[in-house]
C-alpha positions, 0 to 999 in steps of 0.5 A, a space after each residue: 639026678 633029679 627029673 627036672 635036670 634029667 628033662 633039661 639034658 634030654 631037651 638039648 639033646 633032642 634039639 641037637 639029635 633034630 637039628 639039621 646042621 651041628 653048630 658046635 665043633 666039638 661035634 663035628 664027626 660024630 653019628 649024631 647029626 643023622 638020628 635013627 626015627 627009633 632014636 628020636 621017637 624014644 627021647 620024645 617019649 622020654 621028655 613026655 614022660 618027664 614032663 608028667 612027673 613034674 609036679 602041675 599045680 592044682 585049683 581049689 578042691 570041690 567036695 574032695 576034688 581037685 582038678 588035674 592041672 594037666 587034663 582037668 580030669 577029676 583028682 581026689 586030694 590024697 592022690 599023688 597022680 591024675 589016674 587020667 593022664 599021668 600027671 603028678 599032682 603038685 600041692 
């Protein structure tokens, strides 16, 4: 599964796992509707860490830099990850 699918499984199942009331029948029953804070708190920090792995785009390179497009830290061409945030660097 690629991240982009993976980061879109994950977000449904964050609004549903956060909601207030299930809508769908097909869930009616399950333990889902009352999350543990541990269960939530690790899917935030689960998309948070998907979302660094898609690629940002990035500006125009200055004297072999380039600007993150997450944090605007400087990048050097050839990296594929901002080293200051996290960011996967897109081309």
């Amino acid at each position: 599964m690629r991240a982009e699918d993976a980061l879109e499984v994950l977000d449904r199942l964050y609004l549903c796992l956060n909601s207030s009331r299930c809508e769908h029948d097909e869930c009616n029953g399950c333990n889902l509707s009352t999350p543990s804070f541990k269960t939530l708190d690790a899917l935030d920090r689960a998309l948070e860490a998907l979302e660094r792995d898609k690629p940002v785009s990035t500006g125009i390179a200055e004297s072999g830099y380039i600007p993150c497009g997450n944090c605007g830290g400087a990048v050097e061409e050839h990296w594929d990850y901002c080293p200051w945030c996290g960011q996967r660097i897109g081309r």
